[in-house]
PDBQT receptor file of N, H, CA, C and O in Angstrom, charges set to zero:
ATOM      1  N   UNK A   1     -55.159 175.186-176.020  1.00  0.00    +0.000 N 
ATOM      2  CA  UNK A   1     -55.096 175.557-174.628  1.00  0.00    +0.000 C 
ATOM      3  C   UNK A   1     -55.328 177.064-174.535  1.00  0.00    +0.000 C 
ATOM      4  O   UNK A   1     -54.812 177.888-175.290  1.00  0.00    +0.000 OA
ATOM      5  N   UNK A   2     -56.331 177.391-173.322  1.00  0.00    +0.000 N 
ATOM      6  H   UNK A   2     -56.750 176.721-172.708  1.00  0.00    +0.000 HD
ATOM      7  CA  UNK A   2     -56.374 178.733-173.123  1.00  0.00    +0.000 C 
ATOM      8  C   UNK A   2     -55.302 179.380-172.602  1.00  0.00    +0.000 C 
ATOM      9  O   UNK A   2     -54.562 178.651-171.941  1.00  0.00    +0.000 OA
ATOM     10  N   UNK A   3     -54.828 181.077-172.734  1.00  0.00    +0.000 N 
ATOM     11  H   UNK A   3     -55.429 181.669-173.272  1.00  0.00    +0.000 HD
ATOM     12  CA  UNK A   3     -54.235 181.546-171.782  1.00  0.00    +0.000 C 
ATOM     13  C   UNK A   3     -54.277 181.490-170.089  1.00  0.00    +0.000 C 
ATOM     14  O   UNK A   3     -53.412 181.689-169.236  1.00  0.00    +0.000 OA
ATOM     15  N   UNK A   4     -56.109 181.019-170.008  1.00  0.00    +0.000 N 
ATOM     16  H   UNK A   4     -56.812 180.858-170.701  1.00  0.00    +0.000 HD
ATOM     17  CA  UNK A   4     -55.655 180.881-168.774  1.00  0.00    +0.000 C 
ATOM     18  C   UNK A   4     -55.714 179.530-167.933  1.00  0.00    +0.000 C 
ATOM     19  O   UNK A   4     -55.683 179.414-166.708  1.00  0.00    +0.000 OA
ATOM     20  N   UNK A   5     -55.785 178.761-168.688  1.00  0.00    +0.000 N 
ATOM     21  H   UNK A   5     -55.809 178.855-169.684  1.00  0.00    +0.000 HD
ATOM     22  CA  UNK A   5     -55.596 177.567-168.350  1.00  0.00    +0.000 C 
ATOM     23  C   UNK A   5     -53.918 177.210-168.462  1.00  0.00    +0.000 C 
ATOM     24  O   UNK A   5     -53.387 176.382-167.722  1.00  0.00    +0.000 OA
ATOM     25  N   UNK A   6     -52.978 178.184-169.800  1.00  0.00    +0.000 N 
ATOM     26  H   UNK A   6     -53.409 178.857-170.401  1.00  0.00    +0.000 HD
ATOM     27  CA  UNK A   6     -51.735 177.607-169.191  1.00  0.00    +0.000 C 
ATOM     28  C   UNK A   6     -51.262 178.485-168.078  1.00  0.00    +0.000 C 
ATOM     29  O   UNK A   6     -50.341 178.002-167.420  1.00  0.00    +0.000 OA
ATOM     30  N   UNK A   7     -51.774 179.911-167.649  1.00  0.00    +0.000 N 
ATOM     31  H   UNK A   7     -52.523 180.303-168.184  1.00  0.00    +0.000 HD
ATOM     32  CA  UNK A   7     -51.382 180.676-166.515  1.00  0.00    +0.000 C 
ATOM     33  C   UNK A   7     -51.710 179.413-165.240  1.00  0.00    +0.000 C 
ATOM     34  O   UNK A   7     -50.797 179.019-164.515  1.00  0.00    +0.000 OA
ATOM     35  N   UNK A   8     -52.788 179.014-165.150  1.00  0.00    +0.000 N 
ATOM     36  H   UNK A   8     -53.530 179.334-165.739  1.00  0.00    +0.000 HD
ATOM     37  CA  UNK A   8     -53.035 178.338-164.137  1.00  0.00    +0.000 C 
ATOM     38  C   UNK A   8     -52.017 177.040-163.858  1.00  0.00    +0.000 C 
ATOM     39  O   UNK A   8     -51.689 176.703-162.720  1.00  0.00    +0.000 OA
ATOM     40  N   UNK A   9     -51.450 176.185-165.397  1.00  0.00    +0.000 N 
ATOM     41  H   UNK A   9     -51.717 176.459-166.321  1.00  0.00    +0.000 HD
ATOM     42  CA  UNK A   9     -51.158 175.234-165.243  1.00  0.00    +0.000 C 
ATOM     43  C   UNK A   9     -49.282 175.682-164.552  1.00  0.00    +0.000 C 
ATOM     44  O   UNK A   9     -48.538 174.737-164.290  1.00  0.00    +0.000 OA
ATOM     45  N   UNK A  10     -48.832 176.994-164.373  1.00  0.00    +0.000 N 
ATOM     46  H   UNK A  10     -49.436 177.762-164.586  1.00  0.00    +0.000 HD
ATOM     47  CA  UNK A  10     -47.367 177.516-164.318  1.00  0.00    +0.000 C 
ATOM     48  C   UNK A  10     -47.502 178.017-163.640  1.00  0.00    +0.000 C 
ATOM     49  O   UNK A  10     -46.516 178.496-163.082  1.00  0.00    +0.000 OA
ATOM     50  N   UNK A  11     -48.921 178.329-163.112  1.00  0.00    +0.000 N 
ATOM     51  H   UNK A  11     -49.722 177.940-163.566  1.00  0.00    +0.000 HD
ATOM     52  CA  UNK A  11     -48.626 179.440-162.143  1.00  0.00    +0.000 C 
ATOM     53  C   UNK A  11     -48.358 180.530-161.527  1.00  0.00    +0.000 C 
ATOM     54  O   UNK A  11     -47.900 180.813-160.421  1.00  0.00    +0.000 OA
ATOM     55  N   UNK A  12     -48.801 181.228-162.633  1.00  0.00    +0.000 N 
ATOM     56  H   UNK A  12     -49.173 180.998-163.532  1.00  0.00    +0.000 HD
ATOM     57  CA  UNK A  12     -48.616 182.977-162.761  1.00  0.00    +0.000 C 
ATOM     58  C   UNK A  12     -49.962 183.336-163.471  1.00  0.00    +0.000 C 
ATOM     59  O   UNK A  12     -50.927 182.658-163.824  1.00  0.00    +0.000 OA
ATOM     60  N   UNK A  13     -49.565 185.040-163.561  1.00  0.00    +0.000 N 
ATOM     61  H   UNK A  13     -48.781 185.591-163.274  1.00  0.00    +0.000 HD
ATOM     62  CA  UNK A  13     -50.628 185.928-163.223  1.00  0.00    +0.000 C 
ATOM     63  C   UNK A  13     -50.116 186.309-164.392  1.00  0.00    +0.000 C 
ATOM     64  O   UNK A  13     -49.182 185.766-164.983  1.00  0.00    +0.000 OA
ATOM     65  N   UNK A  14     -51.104 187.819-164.931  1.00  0.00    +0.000 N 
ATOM     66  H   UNK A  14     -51.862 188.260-164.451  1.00  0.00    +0.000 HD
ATOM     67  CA  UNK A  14     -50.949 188.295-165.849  1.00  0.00    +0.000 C 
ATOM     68  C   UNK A  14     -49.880 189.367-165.861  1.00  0.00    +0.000 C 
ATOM     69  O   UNK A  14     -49.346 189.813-166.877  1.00  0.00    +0.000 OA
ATOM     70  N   UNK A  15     -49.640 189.714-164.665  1.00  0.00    +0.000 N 
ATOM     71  H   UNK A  15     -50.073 189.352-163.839  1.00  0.00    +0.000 HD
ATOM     72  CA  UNK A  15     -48.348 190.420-164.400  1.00  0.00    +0.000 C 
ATOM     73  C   UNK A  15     -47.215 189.936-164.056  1.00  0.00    +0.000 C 
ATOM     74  O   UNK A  15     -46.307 190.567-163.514  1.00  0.00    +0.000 OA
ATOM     75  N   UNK A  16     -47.209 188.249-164.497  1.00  0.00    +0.000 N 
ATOM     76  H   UNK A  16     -47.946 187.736-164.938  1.00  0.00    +0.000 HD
ATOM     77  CA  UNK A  16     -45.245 187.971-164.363  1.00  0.00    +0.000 C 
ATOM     78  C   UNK A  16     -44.605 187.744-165.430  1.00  0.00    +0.000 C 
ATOM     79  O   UNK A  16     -44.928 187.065-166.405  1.00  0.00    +0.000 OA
ATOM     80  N   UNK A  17     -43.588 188.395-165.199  1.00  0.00    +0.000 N 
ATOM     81  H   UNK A  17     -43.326 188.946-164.407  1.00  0.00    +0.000 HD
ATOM     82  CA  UNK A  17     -42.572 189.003-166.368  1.00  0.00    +0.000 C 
ATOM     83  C   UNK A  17     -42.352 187.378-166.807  1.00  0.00    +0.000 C 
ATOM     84  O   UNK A  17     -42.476 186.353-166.136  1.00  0.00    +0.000 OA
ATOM     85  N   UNK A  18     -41.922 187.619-168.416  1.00  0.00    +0.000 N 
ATOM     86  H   UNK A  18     -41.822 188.452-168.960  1.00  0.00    +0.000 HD
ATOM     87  CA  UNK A  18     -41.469 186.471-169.104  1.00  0.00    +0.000 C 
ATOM     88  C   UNK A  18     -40.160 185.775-168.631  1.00  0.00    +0.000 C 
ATOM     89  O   UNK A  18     -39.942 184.678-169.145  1.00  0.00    +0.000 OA
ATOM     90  N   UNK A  19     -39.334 186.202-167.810  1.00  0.00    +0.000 N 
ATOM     91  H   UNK A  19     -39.511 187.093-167.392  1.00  0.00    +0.000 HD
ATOM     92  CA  UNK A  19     -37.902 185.546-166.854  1.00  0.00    +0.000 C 
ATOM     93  C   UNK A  19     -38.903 184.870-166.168  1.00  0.00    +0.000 C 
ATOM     94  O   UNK A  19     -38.890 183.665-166.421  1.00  0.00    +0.000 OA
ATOM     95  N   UNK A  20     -40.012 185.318-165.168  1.00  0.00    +0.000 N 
ATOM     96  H   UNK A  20     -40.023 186.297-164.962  1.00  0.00    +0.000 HD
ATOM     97  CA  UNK A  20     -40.199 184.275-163.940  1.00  0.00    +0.000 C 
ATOM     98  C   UNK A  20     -41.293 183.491-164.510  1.00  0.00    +0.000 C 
ATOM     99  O   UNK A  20     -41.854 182.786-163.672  1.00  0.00    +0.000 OA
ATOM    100  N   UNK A  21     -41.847 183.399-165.936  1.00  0.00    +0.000 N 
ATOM    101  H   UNK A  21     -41.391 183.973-166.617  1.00  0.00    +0.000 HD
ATOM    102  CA  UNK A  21     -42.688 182.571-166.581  1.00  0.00    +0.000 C 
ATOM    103  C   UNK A  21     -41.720 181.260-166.626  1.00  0.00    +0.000 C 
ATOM    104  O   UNK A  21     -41.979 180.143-166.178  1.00  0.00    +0.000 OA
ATOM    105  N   UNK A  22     -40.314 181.777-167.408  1.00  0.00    +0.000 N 
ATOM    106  H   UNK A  22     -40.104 182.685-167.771  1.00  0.00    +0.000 HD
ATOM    107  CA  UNK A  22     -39.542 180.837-167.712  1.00  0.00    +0.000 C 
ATOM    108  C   UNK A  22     -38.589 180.182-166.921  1.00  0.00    +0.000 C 
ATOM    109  O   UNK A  22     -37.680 179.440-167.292  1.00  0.00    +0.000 OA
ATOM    110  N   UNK A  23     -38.912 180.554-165.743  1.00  0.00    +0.000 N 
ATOM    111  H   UNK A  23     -39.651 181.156-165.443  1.00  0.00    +0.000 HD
ATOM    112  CA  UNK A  23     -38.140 180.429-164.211  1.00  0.00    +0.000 C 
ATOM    113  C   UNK A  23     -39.103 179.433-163.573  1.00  0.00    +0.000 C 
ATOM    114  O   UNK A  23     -38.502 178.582-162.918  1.00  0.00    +0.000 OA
ATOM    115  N   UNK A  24     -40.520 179.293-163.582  1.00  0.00    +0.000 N 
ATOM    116  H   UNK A  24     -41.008 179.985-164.114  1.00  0.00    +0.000 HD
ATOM    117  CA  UNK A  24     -41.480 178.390-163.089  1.00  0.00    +0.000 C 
ATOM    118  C   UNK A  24     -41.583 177.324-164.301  1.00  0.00    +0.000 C 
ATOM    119  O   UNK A  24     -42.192 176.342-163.877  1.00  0.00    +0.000 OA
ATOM    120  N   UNK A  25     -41.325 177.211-165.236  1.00  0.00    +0.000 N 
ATOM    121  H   UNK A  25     -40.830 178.008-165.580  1.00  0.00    +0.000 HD
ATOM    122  CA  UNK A  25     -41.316 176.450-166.486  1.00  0.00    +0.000 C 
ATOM    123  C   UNK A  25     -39.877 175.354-166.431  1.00  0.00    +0.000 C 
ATOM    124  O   UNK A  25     -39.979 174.150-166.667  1.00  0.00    +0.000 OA
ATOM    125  N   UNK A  26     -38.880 175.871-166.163  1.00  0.00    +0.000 N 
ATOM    126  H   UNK A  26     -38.797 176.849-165.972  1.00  0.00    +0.000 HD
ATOM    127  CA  UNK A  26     -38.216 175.055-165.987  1.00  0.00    +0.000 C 
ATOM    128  C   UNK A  26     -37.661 174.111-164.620  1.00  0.00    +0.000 C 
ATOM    129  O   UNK A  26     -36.820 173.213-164.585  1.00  0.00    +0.000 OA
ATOM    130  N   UNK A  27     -38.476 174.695-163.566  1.00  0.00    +0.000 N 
ATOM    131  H   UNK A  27     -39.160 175.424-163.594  1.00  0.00    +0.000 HD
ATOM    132  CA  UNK A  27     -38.947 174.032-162.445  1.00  0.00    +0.000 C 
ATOM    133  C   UNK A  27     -39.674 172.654-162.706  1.00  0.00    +0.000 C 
ATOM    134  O   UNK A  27     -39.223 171.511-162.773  1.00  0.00    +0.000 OA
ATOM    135  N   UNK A  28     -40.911 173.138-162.828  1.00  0.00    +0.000 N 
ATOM    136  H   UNK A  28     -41.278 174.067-162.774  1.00  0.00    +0.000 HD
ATOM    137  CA  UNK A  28     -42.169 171.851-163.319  1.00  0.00    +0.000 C 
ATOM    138  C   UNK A  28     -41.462 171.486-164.451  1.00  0.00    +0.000 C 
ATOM    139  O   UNK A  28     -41.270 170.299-164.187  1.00  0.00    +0.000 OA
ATOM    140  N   UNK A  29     -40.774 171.729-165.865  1.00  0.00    +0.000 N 
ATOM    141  H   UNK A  29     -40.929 172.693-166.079  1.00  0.00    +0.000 HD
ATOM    142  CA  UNK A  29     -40.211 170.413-166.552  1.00  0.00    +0.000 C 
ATOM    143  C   UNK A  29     -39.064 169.907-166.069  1.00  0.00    +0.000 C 
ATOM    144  O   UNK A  29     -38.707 168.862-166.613  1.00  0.00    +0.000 OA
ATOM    145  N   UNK A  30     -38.544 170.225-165.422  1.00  0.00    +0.000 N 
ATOM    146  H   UNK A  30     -38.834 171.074-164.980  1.00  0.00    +0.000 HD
ATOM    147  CA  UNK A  30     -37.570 169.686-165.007  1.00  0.00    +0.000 C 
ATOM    148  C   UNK A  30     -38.061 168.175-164.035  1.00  0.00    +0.000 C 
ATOM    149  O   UNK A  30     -37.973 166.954-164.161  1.00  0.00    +0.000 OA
ATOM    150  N   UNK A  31     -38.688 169.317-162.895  1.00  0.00    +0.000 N 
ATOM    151  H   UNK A  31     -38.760 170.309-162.793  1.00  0.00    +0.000 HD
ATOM    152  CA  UNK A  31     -39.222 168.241-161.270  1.00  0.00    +0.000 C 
ATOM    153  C   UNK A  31     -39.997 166.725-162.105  1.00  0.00    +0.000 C 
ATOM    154  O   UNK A  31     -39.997 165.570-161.679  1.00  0.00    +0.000 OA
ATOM    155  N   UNK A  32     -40.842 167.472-163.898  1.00  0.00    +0.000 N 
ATOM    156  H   UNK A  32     -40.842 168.411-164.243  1.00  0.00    +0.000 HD
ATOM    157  CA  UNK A  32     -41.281 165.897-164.235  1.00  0.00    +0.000 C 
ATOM    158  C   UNK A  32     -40.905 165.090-165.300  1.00  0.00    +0.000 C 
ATOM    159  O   UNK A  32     -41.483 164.139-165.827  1.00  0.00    +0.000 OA
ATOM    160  N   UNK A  33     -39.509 165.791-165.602  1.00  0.00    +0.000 N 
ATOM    161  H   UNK A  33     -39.039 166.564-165.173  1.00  0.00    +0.000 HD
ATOM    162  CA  UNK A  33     -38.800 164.808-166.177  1.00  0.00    +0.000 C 
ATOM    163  C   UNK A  33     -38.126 163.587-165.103  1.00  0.00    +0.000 C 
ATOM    164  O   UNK A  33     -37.901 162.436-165.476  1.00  0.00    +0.000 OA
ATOM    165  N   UNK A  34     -37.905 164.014-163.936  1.00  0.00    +0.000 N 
ATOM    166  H   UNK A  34     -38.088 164.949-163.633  1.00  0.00    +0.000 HD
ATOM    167  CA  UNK A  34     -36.774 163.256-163.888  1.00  0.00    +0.000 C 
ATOM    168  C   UNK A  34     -38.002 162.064-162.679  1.00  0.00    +0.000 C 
ATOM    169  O   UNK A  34     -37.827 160.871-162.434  1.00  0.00    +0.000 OA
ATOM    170  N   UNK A  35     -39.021 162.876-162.228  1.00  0.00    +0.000 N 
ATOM    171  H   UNK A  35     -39.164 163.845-162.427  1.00  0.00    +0.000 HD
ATOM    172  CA  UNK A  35     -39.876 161.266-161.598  1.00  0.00    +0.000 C 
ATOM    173  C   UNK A  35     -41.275 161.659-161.649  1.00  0.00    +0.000 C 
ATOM    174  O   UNK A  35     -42.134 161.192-160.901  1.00  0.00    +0.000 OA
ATOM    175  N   UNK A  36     -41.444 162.376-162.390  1.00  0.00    +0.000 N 
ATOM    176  H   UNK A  36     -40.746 162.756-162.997  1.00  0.00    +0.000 HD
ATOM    177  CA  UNK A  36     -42.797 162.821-162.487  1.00  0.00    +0.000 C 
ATOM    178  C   UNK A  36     -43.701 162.080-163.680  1.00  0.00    +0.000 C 
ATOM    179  O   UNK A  36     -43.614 160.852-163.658  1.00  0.00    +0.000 OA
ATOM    180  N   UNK A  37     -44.633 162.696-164.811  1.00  0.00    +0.000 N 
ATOM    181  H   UNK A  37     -44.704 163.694-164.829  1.00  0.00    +0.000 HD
ATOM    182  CA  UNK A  37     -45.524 162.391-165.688  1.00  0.00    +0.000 C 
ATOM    183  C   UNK A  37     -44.990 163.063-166.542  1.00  0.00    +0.000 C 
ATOM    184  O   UNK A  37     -44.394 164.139-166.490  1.00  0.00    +0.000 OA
ATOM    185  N   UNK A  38     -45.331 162.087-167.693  1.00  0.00    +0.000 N 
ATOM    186  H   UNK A  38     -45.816 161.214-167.735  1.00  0.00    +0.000 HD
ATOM    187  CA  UNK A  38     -44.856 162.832-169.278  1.00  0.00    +0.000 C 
ATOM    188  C   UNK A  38     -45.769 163.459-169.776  1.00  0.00    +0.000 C 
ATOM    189  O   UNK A  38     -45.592 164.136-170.789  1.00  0.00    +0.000 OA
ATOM    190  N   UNK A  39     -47.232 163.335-169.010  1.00  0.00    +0.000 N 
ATOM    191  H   UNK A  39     -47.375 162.785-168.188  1.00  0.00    +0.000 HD
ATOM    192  CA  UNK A  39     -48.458 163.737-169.402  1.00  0.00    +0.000 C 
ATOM    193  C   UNK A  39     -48.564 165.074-168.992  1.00  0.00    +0.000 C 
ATOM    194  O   UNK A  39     -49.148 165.920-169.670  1.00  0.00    +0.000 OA
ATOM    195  N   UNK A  40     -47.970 165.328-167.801  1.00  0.00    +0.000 N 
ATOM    196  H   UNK A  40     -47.496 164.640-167.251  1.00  0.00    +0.000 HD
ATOM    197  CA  UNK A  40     -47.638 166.863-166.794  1.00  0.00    +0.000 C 
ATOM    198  C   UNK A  40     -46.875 167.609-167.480  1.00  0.00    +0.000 C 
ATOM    199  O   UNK A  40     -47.260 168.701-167.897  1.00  0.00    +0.000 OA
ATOM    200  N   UNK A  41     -45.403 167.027-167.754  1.00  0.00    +0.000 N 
ATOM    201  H   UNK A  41     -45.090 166.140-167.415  1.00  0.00    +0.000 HD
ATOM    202  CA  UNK A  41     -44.412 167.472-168.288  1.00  0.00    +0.000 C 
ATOM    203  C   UNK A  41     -44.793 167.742-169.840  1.00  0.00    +0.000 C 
ATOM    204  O   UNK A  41     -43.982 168.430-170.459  1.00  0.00    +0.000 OA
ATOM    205  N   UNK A  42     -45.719 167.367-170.407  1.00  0.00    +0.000 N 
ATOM    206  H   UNK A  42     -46.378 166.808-169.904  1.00  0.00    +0.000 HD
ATOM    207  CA  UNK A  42     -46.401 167.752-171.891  1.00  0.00    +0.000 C 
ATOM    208  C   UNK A  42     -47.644 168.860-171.545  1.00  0.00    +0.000 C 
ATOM    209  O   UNK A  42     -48.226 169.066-172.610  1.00  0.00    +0.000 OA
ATOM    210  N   UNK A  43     -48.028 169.347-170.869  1.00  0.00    +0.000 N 
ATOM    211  H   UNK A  43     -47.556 169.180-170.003  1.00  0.00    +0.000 HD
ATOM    212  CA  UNK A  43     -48.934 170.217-170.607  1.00  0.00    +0.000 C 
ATOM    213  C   UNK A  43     -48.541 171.430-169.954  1.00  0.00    +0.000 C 
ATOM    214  O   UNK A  43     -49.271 172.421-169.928  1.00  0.00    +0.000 OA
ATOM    215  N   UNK A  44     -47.433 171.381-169.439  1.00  0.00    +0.000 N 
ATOM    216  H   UNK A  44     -46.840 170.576-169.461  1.00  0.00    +0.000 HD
ATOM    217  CA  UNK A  44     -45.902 172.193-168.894  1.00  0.00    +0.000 C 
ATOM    218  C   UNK A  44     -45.987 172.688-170.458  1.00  0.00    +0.000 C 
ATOM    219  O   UNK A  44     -46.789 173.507-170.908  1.00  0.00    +0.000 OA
ATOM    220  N   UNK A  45     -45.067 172.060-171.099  1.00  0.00    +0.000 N 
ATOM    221  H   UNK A  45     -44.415 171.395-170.733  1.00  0.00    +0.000 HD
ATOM    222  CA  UNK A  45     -44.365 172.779-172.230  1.00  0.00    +0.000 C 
ATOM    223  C   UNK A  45     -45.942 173.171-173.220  1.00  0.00    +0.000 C 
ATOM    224  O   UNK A  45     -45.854 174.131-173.986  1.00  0.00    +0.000 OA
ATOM    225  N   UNK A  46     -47.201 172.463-173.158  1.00  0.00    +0.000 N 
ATOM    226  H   UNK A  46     -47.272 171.683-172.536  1.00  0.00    +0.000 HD
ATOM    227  CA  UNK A  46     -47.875 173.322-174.191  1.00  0.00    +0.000 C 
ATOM    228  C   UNK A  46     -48.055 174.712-173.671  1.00  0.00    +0.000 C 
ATOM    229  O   UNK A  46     -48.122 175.634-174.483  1.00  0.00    +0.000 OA
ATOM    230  N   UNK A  47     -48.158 174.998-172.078  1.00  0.00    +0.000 N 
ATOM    231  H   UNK A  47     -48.104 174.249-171.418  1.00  0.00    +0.000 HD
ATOM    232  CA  UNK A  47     -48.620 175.944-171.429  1.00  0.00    +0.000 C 
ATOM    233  C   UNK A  47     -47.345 177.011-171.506  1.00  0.00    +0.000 C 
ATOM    234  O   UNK A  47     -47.537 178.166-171.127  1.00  0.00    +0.000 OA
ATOM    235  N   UNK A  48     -46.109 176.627-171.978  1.00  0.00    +0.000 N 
ATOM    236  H   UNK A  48     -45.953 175.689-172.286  1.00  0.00    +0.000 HD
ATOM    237  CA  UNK A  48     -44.919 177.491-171.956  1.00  0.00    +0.000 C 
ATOM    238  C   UNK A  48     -45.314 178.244-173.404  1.00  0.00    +0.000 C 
ATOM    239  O   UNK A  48     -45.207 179.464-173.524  1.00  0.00    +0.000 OA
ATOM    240  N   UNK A  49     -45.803 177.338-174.534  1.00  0.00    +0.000 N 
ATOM    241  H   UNK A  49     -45.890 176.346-174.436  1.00  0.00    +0.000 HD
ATOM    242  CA  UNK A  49     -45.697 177.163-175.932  1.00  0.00    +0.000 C 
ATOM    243  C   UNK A  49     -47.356 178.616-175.969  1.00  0.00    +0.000 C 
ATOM    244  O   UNK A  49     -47.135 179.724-176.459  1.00  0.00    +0.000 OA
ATOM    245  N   UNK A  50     -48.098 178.437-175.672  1.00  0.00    +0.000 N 
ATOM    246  H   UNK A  50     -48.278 177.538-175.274  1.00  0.00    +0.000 HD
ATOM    247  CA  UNK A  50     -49.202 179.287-175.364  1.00  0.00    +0.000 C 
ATOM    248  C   UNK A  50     -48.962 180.781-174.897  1.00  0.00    +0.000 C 
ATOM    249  O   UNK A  50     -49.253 181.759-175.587  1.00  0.00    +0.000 OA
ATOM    250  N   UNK A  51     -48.429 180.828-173.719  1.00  0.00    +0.000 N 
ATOM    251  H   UNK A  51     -48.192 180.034-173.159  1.00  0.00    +0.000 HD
ATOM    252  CA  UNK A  51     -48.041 181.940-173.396  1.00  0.00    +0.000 C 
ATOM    253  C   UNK A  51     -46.859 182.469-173.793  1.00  0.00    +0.000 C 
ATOM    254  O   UNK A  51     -46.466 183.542-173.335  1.00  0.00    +0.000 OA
ATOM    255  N   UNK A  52     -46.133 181.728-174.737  1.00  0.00    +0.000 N 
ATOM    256  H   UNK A  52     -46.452 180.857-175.109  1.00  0.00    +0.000 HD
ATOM    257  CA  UNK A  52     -44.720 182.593-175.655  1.00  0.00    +0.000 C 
ATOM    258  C   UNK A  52     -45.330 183.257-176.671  1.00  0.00    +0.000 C 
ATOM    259  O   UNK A  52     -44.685 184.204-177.122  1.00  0.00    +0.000 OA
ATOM    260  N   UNK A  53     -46.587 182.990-177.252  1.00  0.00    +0.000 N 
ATOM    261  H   UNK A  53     -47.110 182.222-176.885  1.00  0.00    +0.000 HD
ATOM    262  CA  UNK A  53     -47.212 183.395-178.252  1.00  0.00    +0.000 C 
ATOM    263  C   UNK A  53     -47.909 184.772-177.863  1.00  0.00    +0.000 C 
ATOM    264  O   UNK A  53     -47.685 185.873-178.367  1.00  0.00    +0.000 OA
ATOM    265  N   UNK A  54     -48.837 184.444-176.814  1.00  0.00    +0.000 N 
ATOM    266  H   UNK A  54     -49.019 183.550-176.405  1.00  0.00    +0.000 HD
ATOM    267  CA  UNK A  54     -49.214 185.948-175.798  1.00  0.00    +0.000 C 
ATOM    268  C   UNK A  54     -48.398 187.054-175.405  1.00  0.00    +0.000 C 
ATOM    269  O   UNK A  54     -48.658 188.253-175.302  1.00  0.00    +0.000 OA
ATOM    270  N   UNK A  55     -47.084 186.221-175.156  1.00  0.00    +0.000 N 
ATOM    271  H   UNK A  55     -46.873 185.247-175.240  1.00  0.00    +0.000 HD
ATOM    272  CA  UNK A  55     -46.206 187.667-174.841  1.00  0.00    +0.000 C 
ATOM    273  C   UNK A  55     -45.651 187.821-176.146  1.00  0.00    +0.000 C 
ATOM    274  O   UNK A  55     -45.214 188.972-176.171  1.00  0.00    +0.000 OA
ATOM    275  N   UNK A  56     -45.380 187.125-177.531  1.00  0.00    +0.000 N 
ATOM    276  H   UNK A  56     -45.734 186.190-177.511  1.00  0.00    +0.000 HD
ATOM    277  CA  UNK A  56     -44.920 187.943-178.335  1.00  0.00    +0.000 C 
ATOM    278  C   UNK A  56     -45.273 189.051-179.113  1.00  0.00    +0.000 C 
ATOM    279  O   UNK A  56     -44.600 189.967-179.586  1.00  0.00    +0.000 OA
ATOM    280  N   UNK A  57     -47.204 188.617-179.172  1.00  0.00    +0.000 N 
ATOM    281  H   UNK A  57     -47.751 187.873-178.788  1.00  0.00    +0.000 HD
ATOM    282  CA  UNK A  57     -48.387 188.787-179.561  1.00  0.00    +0.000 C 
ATOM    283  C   UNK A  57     -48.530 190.460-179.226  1.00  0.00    +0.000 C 
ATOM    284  O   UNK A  57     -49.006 191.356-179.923  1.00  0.00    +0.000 OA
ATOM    285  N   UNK A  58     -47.955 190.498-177.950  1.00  0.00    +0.000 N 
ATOM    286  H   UNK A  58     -47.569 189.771-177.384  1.00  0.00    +0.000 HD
ATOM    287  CA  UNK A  58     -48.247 192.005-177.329  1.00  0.00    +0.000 C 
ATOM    288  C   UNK A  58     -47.167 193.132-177.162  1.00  0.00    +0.000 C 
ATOM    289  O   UNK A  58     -47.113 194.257-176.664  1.00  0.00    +0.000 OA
ATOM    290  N   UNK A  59     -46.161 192.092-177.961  1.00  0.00    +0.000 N 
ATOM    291  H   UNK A  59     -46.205 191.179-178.366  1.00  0.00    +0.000 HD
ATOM    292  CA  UNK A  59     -44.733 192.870-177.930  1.00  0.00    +0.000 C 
ATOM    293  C   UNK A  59     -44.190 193.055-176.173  1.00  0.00    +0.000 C 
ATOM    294  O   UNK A  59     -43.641 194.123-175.904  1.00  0.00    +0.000 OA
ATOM    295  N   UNK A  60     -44.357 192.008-175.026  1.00  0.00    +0.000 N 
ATOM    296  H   UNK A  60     -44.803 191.139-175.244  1.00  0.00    +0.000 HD
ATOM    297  CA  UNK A  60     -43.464 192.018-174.217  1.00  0.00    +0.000 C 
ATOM    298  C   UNK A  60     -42.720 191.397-174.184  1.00  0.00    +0.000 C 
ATOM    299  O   UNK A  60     -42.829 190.210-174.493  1.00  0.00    +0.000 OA
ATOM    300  N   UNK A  61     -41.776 191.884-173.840  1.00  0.00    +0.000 N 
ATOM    301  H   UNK A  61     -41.688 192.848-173.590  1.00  0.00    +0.000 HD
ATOM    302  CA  UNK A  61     -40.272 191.043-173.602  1.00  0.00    +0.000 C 
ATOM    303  C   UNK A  61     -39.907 190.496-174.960  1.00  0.00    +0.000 C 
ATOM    304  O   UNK A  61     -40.388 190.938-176.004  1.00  0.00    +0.000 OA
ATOM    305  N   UNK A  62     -39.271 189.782-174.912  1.00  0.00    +0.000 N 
ATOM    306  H   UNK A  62     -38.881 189.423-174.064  1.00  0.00    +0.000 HD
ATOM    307  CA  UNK A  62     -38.635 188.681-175.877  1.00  0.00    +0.000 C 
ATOM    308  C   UNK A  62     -38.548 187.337-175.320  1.00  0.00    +0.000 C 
ATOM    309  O   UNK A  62     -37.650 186.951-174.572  1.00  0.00    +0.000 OA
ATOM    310  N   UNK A  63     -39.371 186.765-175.662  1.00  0.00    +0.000 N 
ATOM    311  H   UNK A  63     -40.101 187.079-176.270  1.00  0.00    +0.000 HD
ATOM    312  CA  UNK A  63     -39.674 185.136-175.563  1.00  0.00    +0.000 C 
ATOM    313  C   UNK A  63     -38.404 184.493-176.247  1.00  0.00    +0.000 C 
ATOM    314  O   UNK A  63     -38.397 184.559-177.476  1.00  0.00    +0.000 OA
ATOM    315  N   UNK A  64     -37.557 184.010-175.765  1.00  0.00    +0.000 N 
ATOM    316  H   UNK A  64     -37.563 183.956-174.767  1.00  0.00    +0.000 HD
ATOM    317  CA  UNK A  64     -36.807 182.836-176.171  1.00  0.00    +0.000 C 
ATOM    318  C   UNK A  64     -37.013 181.631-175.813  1.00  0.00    +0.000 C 
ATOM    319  O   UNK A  64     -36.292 180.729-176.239  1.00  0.00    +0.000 OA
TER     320      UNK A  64
């Protein structure tokens, strides 16, 4: 997955801080765990899994 295909799939820009990455991330897995797609909810977390690598990559923040 590209960076900007998981920006697109979460919904942010290249300027949102890693809190509101992980603030829109647990929105969408959440909203498709509980009646949504496992197929959504798996493209959620690769797109979380992608951009933890980008921000560690560049030394922002701390990805947990």
């Amino acid at each position: 997955m590209t960076e900007q295909e998981a920006r697109q799939i979460l919904g942010v820009t290249e300027e949102t801080s890693w809190e509101e990455i992980m603030k829109k991330y647990d929105t969408l897995f959440e909203r498709n765990s509980k009646n949504g797609s496992f197929y959504i909810q798996s493209k959620v977390h690769r797109a979380k899994e992608c951009l933890e690598a980008v921000y560690q990559g560049k030394g922002e923040g701390t990805p947990t």
